[in-house]
C-alpha positions in Angstrom: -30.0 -13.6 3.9 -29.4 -10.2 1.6 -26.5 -9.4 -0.1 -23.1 -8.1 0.7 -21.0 -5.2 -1.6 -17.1 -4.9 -1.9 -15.4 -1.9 -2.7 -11.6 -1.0 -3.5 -10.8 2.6 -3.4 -6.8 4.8 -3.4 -4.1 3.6 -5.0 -3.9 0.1 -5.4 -1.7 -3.0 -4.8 0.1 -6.0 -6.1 -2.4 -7.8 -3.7 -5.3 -5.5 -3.4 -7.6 -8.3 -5.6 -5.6 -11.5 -3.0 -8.4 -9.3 -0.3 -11.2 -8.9 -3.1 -10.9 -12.8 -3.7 -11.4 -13.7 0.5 -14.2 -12.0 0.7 -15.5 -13.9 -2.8 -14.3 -17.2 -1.8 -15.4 -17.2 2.2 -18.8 -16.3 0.9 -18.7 -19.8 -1.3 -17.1 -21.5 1.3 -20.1 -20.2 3.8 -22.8 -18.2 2.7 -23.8 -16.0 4.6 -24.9 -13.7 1.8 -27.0 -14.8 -1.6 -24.8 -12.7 -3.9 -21.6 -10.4 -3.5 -21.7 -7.4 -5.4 -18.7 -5.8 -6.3 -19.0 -1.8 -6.7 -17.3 -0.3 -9.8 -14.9 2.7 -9.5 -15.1 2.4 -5.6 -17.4 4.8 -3.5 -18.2 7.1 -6.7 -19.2 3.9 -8.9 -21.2 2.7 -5.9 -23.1 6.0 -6.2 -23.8 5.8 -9.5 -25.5 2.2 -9.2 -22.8 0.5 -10.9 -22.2 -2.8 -9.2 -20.6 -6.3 -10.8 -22.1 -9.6 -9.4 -19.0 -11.7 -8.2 -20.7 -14.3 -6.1 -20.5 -17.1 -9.0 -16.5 -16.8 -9.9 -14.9 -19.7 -10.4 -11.8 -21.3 -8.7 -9.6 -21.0 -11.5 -10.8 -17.1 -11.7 -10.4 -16.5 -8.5 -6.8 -17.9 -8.2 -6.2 -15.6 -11.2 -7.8 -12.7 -9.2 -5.3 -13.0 -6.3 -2.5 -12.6 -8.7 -3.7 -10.0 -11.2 -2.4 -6.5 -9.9 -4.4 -3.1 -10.1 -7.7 -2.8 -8.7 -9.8 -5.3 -10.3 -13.1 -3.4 -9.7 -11.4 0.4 -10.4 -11.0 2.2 -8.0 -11.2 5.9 -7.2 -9.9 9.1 -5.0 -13.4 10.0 -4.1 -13.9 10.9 -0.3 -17.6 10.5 1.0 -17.1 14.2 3.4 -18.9 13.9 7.3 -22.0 15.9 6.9 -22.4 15.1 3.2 -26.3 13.5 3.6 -27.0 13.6 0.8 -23.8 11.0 -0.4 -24.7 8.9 2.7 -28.6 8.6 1.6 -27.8 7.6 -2.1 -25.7 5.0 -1.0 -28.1 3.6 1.0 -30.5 4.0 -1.5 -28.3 1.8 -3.7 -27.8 -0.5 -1.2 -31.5 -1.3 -0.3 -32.6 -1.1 -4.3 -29.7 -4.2 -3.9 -30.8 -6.1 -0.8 -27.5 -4.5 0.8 -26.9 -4.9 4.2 -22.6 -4.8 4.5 -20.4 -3.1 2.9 -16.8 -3.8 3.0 -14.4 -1.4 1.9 -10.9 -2.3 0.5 -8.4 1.0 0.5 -5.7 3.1 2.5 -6.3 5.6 5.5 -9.0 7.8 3.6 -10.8 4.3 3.0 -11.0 3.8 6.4 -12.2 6.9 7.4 -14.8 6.3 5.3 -15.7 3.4 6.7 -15.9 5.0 10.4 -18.1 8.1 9.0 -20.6 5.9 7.6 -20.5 3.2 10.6 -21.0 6.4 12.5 -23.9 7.7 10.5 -25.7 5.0 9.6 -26.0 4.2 13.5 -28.5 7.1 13.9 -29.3 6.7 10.3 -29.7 3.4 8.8 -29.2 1.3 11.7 -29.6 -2.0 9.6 -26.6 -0.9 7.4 -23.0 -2.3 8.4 -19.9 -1.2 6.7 -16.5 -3.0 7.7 -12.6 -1.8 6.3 -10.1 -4.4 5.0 -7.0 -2.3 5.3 -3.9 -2.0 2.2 -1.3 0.8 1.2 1.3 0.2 -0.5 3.5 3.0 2.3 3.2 0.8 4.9 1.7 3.8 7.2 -1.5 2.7 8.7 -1.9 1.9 12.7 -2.2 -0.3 14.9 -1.0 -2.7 12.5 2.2 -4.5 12.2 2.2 -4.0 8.8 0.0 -3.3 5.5 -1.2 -5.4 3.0 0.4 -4.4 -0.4 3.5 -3.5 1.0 5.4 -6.8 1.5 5.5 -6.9 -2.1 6.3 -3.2 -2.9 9.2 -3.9 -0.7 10.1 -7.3 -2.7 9.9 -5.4 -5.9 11.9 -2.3 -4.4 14.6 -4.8 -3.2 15.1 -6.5 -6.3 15.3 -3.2 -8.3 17.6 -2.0 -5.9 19.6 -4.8 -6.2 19.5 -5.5 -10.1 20.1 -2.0 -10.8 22.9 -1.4 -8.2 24.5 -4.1 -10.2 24.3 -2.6 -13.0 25.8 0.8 -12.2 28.3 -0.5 -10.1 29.8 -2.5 -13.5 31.0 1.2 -15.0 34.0 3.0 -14.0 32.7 6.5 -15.0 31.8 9.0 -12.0 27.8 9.4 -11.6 25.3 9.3 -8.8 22.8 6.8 -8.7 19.2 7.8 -7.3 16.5 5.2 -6.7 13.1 7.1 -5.8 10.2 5.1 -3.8 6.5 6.0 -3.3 6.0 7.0 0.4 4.4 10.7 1.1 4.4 10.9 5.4 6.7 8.1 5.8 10.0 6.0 4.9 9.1 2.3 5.0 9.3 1.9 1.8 12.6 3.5 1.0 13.9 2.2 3.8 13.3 -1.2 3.0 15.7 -1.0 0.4 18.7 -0.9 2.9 17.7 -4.8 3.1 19.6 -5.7 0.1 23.3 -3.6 1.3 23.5 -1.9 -1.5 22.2 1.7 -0.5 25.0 4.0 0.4 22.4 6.9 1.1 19.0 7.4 2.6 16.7 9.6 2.7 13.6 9.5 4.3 10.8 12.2 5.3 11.0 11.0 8.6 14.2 13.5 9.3 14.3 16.7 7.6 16.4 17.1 5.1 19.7 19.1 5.7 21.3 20.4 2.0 24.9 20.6 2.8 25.1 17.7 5.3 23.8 15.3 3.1 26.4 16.7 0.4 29.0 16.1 2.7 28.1 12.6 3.0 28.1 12.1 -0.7 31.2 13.7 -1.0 32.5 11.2 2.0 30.9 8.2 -0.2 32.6 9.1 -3.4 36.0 9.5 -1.9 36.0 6.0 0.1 34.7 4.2 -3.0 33.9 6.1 -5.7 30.3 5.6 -6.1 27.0 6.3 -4.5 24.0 4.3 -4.0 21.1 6.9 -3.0 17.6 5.9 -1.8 15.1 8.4 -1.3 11.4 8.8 -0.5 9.0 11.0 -2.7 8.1 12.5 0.6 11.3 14.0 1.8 11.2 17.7 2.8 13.3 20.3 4.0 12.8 21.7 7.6 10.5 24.2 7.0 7.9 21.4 4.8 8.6 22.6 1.2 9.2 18.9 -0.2 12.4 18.0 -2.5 10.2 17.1 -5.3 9.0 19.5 -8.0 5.4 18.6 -9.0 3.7 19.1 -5.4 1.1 21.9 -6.4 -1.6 19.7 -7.6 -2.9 17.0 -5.6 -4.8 13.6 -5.5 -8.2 14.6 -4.7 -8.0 14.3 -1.0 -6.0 17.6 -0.7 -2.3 15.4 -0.8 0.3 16.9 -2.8 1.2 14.6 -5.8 4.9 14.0 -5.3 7.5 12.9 -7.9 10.5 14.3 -9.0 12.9 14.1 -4.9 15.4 11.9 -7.3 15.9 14.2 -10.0 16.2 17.1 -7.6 19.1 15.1 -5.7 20.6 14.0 -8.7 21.1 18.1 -10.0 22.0 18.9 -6.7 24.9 16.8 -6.5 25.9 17.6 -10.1 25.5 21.3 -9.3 28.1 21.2 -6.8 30.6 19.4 -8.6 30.9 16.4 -6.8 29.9 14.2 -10.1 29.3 15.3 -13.4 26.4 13.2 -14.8 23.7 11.0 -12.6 21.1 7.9 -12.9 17.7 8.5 -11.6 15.1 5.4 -11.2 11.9 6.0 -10.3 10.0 3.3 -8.9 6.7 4.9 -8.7 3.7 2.8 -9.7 5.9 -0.5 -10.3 6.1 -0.8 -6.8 2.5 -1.1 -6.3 2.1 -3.2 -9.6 4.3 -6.2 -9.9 2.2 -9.0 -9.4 5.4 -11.0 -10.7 7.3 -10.2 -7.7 4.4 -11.1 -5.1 5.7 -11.6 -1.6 3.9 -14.8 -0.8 3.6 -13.7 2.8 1.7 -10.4 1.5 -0.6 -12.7 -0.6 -1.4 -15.2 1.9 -2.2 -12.1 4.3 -4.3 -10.3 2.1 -6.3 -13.6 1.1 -6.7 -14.2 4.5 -7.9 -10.7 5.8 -10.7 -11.0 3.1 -11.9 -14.5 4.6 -11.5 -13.0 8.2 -13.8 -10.0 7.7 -16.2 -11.6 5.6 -16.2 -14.3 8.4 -16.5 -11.7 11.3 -19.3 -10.0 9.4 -21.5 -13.0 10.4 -22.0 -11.1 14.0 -24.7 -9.2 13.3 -22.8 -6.4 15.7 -19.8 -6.3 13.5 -19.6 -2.6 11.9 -17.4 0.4 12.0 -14.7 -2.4 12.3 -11.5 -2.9 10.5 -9.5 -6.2 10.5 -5.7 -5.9 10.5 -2.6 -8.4 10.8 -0.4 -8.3 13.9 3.3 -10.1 13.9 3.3 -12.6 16.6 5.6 -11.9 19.6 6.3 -15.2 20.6 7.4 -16.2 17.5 9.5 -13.2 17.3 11.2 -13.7 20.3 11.9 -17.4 18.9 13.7 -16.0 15.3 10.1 -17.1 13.5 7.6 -14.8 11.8 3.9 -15.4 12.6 0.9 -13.5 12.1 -2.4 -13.6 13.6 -5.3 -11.3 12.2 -7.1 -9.0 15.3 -10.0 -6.6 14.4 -10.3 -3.1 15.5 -12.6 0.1 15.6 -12.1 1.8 12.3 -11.7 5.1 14.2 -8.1 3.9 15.3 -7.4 3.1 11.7 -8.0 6.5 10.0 -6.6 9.6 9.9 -3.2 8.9 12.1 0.1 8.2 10.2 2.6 5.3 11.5 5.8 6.8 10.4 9.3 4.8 10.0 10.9 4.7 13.4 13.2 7.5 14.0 15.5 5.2 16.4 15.7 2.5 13.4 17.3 5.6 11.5 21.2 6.0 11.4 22.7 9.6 11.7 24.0 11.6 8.4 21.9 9.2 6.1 23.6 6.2 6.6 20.7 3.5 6.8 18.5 1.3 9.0 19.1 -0.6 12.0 19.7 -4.3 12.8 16.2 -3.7 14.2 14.5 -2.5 11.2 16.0 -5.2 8.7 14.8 -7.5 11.1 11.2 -6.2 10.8 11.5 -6.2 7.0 13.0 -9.5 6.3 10.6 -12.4 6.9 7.9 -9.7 5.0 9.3 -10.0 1.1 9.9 -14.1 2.2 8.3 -16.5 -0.6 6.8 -16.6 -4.1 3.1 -17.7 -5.0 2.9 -20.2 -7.6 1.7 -18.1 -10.3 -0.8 -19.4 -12.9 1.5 -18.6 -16.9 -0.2 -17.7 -19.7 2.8 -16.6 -22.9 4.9 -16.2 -20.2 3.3 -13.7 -18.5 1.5 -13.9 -15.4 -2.1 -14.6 -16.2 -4.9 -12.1 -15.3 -8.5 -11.8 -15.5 -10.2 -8.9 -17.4 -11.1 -6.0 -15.1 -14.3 -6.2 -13.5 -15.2 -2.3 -14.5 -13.6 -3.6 -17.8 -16.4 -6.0 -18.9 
């Protein structure tokens, strides 16, 4: 039958190892492969031979899997480049030294171009190769999917920050700025979802440039109706001309992306500096977001587990490459008040390299928010806990594949 390999690659999730586990489980459930391999470090540990044999896990391990956060194989921010043979021919090398014959790759937009480069090569290359994309980001910012694995439950997380720590500024009477800064590089969903709890006076998102002395005027505006000021803002957000808010964006990630952090502090000075406050709170939420397998959206979960079983599933078509399965919201059910999803499957070419930003018409003017709309879209997405396996009162997790 050969063997099948699984990959994770980017920045992971709090349900990146929920996809990991599908693919492991679908395979026990119906073999259609004698062992899955799990490659180390993504891509580059795949290059370098170094592959963990997952195809035996137990139940119990891989209902710990599903809830342990972080990239359970390691992962990486190495990008196979079109053209590069000689990446393409060592992987292949590795897969037939293996008994190889799919690949499936677990990451963000990068991760799916990959996917579609070597679907593409391998075509004219290694024609018995297949190589299939099981979509996550944690930004919410891949198309032509409703929505991303990983980002239901960065959202949960976000909201419940958002919440617990508006409380707890809103319990002083002293004048400071709050600043709550999300992950979220092209676009706003993430910060954005925050406006689901109420409590965000302000947000900023990279979806509208940002406009200095307007958005003071709306602090101003905020601080004079009620004497505080709730601000959200994406790590993303940028001025008109594209020079991001943020002061750490000359290095970047390996895929020539600026490495972003530091739009809350910026905020927070700039209101100090013109005197509408004296002193400010900055919380970053950074990789929390993507981390918290204690605040699991049990939709996200369910979704991720599923999209694993699905493309392991749609891998028995001996046609099935380039391909990327993704999760769709049902419209009927929409139209009824109910949230559905059904999981469709699409070339991986309409998966990479195009950014779905936040809606500009589920923006309000001057900063003020999200629509009806958009807190519609967000709500039935942080719905539900998993049932997560204790251990000293911690969530319980398995030791890291690249770990062992």
């Amino acid at each position: 039958m050969g063997n099948c390999l699984v990959a994770q690659s980017g920045g992971p999730t709090a349900v990146i190892n929920a996809s990991l586990a599908g693919v492991i489980r679908a395979n026990q459930l119906n073999p259609l492969y004698d062992r899955v391999f799990g490659g180390l470090h993504g891509i580059e540990g795949v290059l370098d031979d170094k592959l963990y044999d997952l195809t035996d896990l137990t139940e119990h391990e891989i209902e710990l899997l599903k809830q342990t956060p972080s990239s359970a194989l390691g992962t990486c921010r190495y990008k196979l480049k079109r053209g590069n043979d000689a990446d393409y021919r060592r992987l292949v090398e590795v897969m037939d030294a293996h008994d190889i014959d799919v690949m499936f790759y677990i990451g963000g937009n990068d991760s799916m171009d990959t996917v579609d480069a070597l679907a593409e090569w391998a075509v004219a290359n290694a024609p018995q190769k297949r190589f299939i994309g099981i979509p996550k980001t944690v930004d919410n910012d891949l198309v032509p999917v409703d929505h991303c694995p990983g980002f239901p439950s960065a959202a949960k997380l976000a909201c419940q920050v958002t919440h617990a720590t508006y409380l707890d500024y809103a319990a002083y009477t002293r004048p400071e700025v709050f600043v709550l800064e999300t992950m979220g590089r092209d676009a706003g969903w993430l910060a954005a979802s925050c406006c689901v709890t109420g409590d965000v006076d302000l947000l900023v998102l990279p979806e509208v440039d940002f406009d200095r002395d307007a958005f003071l005027a709306e602090v101003q505006k905020k601080f004079d109706e009620k004497g505080e000021c709730y601000i959200v803002v994406s790590e993303g957000a940028h001025y008109a001309d594209g020079r991001y808010l943020s002061a750490g964006d000359a290095a970047n990630d390996g895929f020539a992306h600026a490495v972003l952090g530091g739009a809350a502090l910026t905020l927070k000075q700039m209101i100090i500096d013109a005197g509408i406050v004296p002193r400010g709170v900055v919380q970053d939420l950074s990789r929390a977001a993507r981390s918290s397998n204690f605040a699991q959206s049990l939709v996200d979960v369910t979704e991720a587990y599923d999209l694993g079983m699905s493309a392991h599933m749609r891998s028995g078509d001996t046609a099935f490459t380039g391909q990327v399965v993704g999760v769709l919201r049902n419209e009927a059910a929409a139209a009824e008040g109910r949230y559905a999803s059904e999981i469709f499957a699409g070339p991986a070419s309409e998966f990479a390299n195009f950014v779905k930003h936040f809606p500009t018409e589920w923006i309000l003017p001057n900063y003020q928010g999200i629509s009806e709309e958009a807190l519609a879209y967000f709500r039935p997405l942080i719905e539900g806990e998993p049932k997560l396996v204790m251990k000293g009162g911690l969530p319980a997790t398995i030791v890291p594949f690249n770990k062992r």
